[in-house]
Structures are given as structure tokens and as C-alpha cells.
N, C-alpha and C positions, 0 to 999 in steps of 0.2 A: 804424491802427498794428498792426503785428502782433507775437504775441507772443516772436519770436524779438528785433524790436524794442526790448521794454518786458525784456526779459531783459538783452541787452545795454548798456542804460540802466541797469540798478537794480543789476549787477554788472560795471560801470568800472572798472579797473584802472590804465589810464591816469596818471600824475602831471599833476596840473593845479594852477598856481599862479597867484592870481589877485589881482592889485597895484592901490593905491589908495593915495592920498597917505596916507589914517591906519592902514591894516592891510595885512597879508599874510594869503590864506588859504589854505594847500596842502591840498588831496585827493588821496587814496590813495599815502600816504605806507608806509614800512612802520617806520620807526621813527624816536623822541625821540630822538637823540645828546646833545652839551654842551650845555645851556643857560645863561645868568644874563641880567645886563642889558643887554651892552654884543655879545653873541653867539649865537646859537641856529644847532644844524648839528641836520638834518631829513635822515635817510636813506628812500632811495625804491631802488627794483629797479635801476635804472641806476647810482647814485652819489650822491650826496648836493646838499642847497641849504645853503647858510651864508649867514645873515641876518647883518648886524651894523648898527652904530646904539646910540644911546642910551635907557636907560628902556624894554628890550622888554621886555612882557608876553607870556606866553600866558595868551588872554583863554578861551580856548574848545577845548579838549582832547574828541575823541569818539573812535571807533576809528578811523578812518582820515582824518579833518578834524583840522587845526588852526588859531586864527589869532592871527592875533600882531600885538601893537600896540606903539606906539611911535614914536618919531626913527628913521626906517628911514633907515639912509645905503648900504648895502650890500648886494644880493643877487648870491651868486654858486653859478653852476650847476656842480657836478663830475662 
């Protein structure tokens, strides 16, 4: 691997969301919008995800990861 490679690896910019029946985990996101339980809007360089669903948590808050758990009934891409 070269290291123009491992550069571009370790500074992803990219938004990447990644779905499973008990969690949502969006990367490189660029900001928390509304949150509570039944909502979360998640803005990224393009436009925003709004999660909806029942009992969401965010489980897991870093600088640019989040993940969210919950009754996911809803994700939509803006």
C-alpha cells in the first residue's frame, strides 16, 4: 500500500452510512441538527439524512462518527 493510499484512507471525507436492523452509523458527517426520540436530522456537505423511528438513541457521538439506535422506521436522504 502506498502512502498516498493510507493518506487517503485515514482522511475520508466521503459521507458513508451504514444500516443494520438495530443501528445506523453515519461517517463524516459534518453536523448534529434536531435530535430527540421519535427524529434525528444529521447534516453532511451535500444536505442532510433525517432518521425517524421510535426510542432513538445516540449511542456513540466522536467527531465525525455517529450511531444511533433504535425502532429505525425511516431514513431519508436530502
Amino acid at each position: 500500500m502506498r502512502v498516498t493510499d493510507i493518506r487517503k484512507y485515514l482522511l475520508e471525507e466521503n459521507l458513508e452510512i451504514r444500516i443494520t436492523p438495530k443501528y445506523v452509523d453515519i461517517v463524516n458527517y459534518k453536523e448534529l441538527g434536531h435530535f430527540d426520540n421519535k427524529s434525528i436530522t444529521i447534516y453532511h456537505n451535500d444536505g442532510n439524512v433525517k432518521i425517524s423511528g421510535d426510542s432513538l438513541t445516540i449511542s456513540k457521538l466522536l467527531n465525525k462518527e455517529v450511531l444511533i439506535i433504535g425502532d429505525i422506521k425511516n431514513i431519508e436522504l436530502r
